[in-house]
Rosetta silent file (secondary structure, phi, psi, omega in degrees, C-alpha in Angstrom):
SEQUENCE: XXXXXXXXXXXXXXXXXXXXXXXXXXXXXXXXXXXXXXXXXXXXXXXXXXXXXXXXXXXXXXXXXXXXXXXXXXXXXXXXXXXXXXXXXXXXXXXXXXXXXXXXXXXXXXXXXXXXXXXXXXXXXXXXXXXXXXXXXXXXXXXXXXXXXXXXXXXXXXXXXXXXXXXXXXXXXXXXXXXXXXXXXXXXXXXXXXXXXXXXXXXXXXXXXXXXXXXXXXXXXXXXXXXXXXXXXXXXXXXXXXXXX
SCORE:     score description
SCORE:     0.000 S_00000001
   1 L     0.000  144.909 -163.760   29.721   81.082   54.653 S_00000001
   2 L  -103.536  141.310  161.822   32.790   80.056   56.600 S_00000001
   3 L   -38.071  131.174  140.316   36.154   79.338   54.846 S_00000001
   4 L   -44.136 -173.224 -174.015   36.768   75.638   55.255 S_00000001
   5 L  -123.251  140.514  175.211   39.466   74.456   57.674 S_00000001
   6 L   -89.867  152.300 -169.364   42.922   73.523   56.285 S_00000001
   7 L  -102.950 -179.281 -171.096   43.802   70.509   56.808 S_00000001
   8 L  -102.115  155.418 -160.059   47.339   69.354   58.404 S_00000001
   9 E  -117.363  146.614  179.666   49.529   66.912   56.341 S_00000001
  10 E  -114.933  134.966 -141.539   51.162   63.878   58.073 S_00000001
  11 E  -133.298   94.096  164.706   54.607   63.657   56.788 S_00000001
  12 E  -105.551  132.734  152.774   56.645   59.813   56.685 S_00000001
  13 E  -163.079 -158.964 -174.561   59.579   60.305   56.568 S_00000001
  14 L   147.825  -29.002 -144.527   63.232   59.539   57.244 S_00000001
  15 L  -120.555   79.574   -2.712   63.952   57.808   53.753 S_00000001
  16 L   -97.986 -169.245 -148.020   66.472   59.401   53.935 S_00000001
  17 H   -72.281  -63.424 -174.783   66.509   62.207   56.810 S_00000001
  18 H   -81.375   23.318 -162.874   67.355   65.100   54.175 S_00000001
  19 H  -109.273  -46.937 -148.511   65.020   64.073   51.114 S_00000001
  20 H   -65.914  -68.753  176.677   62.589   64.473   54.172 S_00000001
  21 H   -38.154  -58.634  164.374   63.794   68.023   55.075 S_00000001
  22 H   -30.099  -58.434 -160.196   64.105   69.001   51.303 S_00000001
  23 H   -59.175  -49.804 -154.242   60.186   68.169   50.720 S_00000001
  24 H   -72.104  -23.804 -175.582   59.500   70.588   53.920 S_00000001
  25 H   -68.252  -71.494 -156.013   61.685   73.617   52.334 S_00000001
  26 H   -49.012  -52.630  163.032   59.517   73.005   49.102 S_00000001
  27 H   -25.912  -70.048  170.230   55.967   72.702   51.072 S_00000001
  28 L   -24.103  -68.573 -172.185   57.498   76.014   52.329 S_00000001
  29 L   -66.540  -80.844 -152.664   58.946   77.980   49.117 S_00000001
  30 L   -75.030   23.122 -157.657   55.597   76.951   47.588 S_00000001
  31 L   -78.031  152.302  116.555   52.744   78.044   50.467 S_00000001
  32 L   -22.748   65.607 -160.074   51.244   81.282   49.755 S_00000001
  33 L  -158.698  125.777  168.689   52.427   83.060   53.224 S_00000001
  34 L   -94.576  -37.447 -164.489   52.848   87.124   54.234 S_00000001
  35 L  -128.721 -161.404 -170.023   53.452   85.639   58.153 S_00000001
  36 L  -125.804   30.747  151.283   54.060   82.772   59.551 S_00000001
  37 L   -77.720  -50.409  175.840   50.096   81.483   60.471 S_00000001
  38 L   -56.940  -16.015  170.357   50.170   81.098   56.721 S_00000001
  39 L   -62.172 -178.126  170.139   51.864   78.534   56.335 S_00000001
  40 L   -58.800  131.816  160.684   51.215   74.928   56.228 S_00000001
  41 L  -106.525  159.954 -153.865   50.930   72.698   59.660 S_00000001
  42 E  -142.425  133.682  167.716   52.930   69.645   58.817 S_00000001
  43 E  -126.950  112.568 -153.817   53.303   66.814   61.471 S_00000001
  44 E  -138.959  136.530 -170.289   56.350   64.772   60.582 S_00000001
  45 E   -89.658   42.599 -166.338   58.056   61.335   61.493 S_00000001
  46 E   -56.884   82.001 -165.681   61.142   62.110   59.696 S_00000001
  47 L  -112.364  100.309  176.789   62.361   58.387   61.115 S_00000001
  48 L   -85.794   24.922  174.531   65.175   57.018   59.305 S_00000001
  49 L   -92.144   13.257  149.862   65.141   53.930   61.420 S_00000001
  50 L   -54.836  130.156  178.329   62.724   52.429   58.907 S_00000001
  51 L   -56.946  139.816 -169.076   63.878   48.938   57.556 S_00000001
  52 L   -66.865  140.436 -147.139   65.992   49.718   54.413 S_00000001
  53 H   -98.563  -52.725  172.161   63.524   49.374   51.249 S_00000001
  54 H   -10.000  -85.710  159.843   67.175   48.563   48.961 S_00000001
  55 H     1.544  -87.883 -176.547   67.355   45.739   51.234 S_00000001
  56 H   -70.445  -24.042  172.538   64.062   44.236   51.254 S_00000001
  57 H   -94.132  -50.122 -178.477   63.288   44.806   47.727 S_00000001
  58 L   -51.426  -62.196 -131.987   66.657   45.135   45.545 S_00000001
  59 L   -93.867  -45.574 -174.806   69.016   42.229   48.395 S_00000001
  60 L    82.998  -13.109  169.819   65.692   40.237   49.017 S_00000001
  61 L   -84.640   -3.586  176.173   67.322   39.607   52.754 S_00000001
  62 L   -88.688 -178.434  163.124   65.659   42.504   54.378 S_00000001
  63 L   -68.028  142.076  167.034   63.108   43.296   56.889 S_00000001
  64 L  -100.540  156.731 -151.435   60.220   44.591   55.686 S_00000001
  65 L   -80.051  -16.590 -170.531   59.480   48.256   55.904 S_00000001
  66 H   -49.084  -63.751  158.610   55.547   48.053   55.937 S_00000001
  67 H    -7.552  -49.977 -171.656   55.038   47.150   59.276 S_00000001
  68 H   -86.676  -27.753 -176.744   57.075   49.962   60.475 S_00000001
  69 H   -97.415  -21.255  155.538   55.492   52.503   58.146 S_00000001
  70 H   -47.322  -50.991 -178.338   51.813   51.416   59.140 S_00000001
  71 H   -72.127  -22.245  165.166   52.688   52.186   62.766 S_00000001
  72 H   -83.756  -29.866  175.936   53.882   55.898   61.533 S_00000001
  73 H   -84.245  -32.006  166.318   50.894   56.588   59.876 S_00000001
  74 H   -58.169  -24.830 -174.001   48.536   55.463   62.623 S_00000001
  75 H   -80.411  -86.987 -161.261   50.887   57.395   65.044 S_00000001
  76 H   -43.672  -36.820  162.012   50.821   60.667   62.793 S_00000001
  77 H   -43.846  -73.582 -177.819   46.430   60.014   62.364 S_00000001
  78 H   -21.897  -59.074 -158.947   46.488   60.172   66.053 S_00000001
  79 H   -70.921  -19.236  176.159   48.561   62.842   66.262 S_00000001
  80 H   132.682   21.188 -170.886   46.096   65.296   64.244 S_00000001
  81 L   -83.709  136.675  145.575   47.237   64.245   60.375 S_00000001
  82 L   -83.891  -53.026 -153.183   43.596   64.870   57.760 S_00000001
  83 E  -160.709  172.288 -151.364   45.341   63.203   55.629 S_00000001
  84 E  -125.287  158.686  164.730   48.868   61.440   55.136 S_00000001
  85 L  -121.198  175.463  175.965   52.282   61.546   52.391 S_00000001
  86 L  -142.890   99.010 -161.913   55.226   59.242   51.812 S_00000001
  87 L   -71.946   49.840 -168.874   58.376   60.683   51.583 S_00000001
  88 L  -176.515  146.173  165.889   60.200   58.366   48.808 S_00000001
  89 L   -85.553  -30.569  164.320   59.124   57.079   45.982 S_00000001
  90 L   -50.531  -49.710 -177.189   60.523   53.608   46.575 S_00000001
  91 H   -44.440  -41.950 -179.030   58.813   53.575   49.675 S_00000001
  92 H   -56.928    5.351 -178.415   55.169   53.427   47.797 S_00000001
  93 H   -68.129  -13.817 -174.783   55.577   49.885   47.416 S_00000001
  94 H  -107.595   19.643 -154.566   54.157   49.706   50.601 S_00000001
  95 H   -78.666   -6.234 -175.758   51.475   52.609   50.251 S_00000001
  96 H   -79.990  -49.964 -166.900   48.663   49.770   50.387 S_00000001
  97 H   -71.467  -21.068  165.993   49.770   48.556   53.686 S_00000001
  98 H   -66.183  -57.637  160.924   50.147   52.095   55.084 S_00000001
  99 H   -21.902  -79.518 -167.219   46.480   52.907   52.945 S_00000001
 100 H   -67.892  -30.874  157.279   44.800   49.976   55.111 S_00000001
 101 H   -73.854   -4.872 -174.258   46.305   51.092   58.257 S_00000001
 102 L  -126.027  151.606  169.514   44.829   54.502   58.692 S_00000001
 103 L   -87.259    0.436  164.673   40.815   55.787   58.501 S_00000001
 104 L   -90.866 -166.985 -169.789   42.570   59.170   56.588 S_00000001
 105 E  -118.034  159.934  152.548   43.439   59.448   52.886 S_00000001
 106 E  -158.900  143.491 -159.204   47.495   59.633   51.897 S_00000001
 107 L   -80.975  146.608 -167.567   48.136   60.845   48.776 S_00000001
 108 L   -78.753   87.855 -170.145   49.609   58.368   45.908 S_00000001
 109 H   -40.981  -63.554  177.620   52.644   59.920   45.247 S_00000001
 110 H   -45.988  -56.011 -170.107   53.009   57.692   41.665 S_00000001
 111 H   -32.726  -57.939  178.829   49.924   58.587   41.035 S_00000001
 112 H   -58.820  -61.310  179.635   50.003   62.213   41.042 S_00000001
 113 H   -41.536 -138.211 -164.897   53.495   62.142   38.916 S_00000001
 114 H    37.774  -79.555  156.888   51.974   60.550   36.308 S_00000001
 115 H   -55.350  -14.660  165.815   49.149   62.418   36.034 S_00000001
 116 L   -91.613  -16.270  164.779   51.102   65.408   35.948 S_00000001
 117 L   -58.583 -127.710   63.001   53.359   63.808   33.299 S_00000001
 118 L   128.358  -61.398  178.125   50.098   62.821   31.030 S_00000001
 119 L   -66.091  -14.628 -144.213   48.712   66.931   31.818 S_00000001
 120 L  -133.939  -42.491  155.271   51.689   68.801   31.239 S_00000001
 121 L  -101.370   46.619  168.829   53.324   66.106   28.465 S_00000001
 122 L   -53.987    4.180 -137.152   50.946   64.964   26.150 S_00000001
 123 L  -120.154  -51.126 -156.453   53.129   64.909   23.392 S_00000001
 124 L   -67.720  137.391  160.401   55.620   62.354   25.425 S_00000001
 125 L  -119.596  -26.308  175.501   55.123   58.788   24.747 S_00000001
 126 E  -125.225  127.380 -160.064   58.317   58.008   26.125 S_00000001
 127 E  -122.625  123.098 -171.921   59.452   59.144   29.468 S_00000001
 128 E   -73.420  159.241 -168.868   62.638   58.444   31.383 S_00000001
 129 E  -118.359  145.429  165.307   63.035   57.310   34.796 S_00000001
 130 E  -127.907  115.168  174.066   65.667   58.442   37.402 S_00000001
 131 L  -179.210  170.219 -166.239   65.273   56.565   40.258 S_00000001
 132 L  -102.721  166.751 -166.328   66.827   53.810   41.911 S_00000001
 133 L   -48.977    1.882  179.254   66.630   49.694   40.883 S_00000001
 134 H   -92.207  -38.464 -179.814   64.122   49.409   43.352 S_00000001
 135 H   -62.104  -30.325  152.175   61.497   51.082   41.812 S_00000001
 136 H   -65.734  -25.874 -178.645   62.122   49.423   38.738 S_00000001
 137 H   -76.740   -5.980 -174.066   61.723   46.105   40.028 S_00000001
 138 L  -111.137   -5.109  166.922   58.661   46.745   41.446 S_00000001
 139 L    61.214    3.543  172.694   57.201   48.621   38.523 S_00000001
 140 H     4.187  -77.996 -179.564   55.613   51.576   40.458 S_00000001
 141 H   -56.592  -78.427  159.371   55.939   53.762   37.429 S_00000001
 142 H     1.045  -41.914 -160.434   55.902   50.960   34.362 S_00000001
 143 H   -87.469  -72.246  169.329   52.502   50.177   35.834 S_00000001
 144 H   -23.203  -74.054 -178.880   50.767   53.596   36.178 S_00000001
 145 H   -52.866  -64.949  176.760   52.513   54.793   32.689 S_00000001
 146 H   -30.216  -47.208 -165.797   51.313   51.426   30.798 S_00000001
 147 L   -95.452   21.773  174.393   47.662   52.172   31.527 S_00000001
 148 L  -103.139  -16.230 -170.709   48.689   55.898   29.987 S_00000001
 149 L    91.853  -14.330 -167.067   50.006   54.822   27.037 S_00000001
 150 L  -128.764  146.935  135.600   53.343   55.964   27.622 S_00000001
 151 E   -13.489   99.493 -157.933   56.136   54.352   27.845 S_00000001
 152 E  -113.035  135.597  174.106   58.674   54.441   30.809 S_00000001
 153 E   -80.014  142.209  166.443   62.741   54.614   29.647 S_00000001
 154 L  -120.053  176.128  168.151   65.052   53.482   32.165 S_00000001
 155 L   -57.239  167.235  118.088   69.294   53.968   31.784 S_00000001
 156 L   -43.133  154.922 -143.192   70.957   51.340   30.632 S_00000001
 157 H   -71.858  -57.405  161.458   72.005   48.626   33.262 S_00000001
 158 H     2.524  -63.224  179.273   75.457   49.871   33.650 S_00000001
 159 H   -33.762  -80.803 -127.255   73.799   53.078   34.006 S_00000001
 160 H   -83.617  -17.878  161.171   71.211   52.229   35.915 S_00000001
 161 H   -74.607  -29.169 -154.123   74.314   50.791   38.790 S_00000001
 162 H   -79.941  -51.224  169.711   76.301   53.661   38.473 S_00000001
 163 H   -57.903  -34.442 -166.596   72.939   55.783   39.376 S_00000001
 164 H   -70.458  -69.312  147.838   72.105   53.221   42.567 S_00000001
 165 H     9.720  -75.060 -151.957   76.023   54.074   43.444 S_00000001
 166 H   -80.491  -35.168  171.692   75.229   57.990   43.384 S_00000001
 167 H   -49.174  -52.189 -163.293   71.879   57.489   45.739 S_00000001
 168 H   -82.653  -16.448  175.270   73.997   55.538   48.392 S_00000001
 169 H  -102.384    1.461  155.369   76.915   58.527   48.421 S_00000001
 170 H   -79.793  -38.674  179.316   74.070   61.232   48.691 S_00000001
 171 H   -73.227  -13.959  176.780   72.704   59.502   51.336 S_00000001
 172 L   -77.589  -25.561 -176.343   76.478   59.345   52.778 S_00000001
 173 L   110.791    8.655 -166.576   76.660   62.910   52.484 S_00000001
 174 L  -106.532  129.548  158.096   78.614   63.135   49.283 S_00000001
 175 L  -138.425   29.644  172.735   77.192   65.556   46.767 S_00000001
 176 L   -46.511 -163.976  175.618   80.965   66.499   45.157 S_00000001
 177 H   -80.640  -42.492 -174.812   81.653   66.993   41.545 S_00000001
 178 H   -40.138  -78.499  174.870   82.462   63.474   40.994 S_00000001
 179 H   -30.938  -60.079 -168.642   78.946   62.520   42.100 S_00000001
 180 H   -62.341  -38.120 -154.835   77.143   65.343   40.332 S_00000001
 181 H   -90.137  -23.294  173.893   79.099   64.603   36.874 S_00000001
 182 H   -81.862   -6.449  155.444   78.391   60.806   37.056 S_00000001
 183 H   -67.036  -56.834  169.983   74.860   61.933   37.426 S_00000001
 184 H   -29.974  -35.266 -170.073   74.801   64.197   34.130 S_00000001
 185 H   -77.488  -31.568 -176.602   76.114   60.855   32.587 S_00000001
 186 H   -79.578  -34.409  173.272   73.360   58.937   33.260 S_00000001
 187 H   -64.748   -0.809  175.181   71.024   61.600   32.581 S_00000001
 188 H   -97.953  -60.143 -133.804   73.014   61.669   28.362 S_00000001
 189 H   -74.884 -113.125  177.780   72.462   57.689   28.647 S_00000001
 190 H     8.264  -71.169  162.894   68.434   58.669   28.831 S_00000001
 191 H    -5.636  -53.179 -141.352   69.074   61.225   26.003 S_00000001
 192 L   -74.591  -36.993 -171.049   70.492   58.720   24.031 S_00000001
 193 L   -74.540    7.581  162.173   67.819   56.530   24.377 S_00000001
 194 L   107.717   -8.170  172.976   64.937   58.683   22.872 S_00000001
 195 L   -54.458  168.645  172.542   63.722   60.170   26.357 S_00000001
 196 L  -150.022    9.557 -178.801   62.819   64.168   26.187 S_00000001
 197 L  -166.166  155.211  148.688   61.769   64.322   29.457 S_00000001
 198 E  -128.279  157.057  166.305   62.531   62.567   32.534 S_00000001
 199 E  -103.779  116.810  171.911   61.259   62.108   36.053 S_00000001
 200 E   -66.224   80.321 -171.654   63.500   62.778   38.685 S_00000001
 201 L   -80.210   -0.725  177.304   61.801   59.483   40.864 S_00000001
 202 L  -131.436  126.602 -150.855   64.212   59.419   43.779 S_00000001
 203 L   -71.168  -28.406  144.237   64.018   61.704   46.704 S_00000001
 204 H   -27.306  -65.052  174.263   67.685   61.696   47.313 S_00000001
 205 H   -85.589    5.910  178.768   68.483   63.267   43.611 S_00000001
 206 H  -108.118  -37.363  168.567   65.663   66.047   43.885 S_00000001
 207 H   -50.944  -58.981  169.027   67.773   66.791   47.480 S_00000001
 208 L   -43.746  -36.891 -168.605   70.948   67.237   44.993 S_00000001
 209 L    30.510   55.241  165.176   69.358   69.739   42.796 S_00000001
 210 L   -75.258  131.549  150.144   71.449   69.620   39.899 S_00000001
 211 L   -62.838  120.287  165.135   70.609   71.313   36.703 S_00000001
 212 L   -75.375  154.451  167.054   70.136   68.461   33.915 S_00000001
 213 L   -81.888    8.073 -157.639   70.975   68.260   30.335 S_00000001
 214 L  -135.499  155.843 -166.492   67.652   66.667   30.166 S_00000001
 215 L   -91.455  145.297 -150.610   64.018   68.301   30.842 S_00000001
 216 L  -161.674  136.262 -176.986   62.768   67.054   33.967 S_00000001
 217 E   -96.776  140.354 -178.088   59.628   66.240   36.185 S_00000001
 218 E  -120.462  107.361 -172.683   60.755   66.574   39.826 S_00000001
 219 L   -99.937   34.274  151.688   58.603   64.364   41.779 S_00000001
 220 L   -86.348  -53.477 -160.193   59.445   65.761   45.334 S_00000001
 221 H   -48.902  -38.082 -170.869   58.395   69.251   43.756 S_00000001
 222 H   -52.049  -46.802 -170.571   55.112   67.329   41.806 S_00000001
 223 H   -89.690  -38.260 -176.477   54.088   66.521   46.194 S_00000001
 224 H   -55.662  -38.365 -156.067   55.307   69.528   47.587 S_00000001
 225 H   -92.864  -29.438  167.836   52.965   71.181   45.514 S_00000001
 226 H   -48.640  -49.759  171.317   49.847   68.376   46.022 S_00000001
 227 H   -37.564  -36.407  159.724   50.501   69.119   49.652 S_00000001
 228 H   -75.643  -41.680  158.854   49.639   72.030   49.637 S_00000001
 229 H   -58.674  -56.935 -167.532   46.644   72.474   46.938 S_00000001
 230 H   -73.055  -28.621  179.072   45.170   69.756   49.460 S_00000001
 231 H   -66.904  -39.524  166.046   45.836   71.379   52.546 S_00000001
 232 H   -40.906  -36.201 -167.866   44.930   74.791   51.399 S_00000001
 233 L    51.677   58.459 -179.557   41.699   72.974   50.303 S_00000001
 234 L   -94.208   -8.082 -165.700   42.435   74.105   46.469 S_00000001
 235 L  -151.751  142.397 -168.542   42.368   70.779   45.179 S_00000001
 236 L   -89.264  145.038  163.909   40.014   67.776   46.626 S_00000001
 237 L   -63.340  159.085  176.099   42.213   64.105   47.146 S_00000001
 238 L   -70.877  -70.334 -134.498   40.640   61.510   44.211 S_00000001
 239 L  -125.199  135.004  159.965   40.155   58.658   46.906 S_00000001
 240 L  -114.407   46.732 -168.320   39.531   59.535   50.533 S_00000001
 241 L   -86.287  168.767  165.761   39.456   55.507   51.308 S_00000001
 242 L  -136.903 -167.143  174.922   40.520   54.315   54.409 S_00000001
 243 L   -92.812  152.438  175.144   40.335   50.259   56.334 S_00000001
 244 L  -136.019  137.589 -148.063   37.087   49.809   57.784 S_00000001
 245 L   -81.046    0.000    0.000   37.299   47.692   61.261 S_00000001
């Protein structure tokens, strides 16, 4: 009986340029590989000229990003993608209109967190969020976690600017002390508030890789590692749906 064939992962990404690059070291770090035919093949749009998701969701004046992210996953199907990811977590706001553009599967990023939250913390009813104001407004998490039972914490609002504030100077290229120690602060705000665990929800702070005071789900690591169980073909996607014409 012949091994299946692994499949190749189509990779959006751009948002931003080095969250994208991060995910591919981790895909790396976690393959299985003596050479370098073991690895993973990855086909990837790292395209930060995607309309800014801050913008359209946080400002309410921007373009929207679906459009633009529909035409990368149909580009990356073409290109030889089984099946597709989305490199931000903000970004899933759009995963239906990406979903409905392609005949492949792309894996639910919330989705998986969650469920690995739920497997790994069963204990946790209340779980903190790191991630930026877009994600809360749009309830990504809130939603997912609600029909779990648990609870999602966010900072206080203060907080929770002071954290948008550290996303936009990572993406600037700043990852000083300043930056790092007003993260730790937000991550004691969480503390304070009865979290024991948090998810590190923005692709940007799993790029920083700071040790926390706080125990933490990393959800670029939670997809680096789905990426790989599916390509490997250790772990089947839930939903293969795709649009039908």
């Amino acid at each position: 009986m012949t091994e299946p064939r692994e499949k190749i992962v189509g990779i959006l990404g751009g948002m931003g340029p080095e969250a994208t690059v991060d995910l591919m070291q981790r895909i790396i770090r976690l393959t299985p590989a003596l050479d370098d035919a073991d690895h993973i093949r990855c086909i990837v749009d790292n395209n930060p000229k995607v309309p800014s998701r801050i913008k359209a969701i946080v400002e309410g004046d921007g373009e929207d990003p679906g459009p633009c992210m529909a035409n990368m996953g149909r580009r990356l199907e073409a290109w030889g993608a089984d099946f597709l990811t989305i490199a931000c977590n903000t970004a899933h706001f759009y995963y239906d209109t990406v979903q409905q553009a392609v005949n492949i599967p792309v894996v639910n990023l919330i989705d998986v967190v969650t469920g690995y939250v739920k497997t790994n913390f069963p204990e946790q009813n209340r779980v903190g969020i790191l991630a930026s104001p877009a994600v809360a407004m749009t309830g990504l998490y809130s939603q997912r976690f609600g029909r779990l039972g648990i609870e999602d914490v966010w900072p206080d609002p203060n907080q929770q600017e002071h954290l948008l504030g550290i996303i936009k100077a990572i993406k600037r290229g700043n990852t000083g002390a300043r930056v790092r120690d007003g993260y730790t602060q937000v991550c004691d705000n969480l503390k304070r508030k009865g979290a024991a665990v948090a998810i590190v929800a923005c692709t940007e702070l799993s790029a920083l890789g700071e040790k926390l005071p706080i125990q933490s789900v990393d959800a670029a690591e939670v997809l680096a590692l789905e990426i790989v169980q599916v390509a490997t073909n250790r772990k089947q996607m839930a939903v293969l749906a795709g649009h039908s014409d």
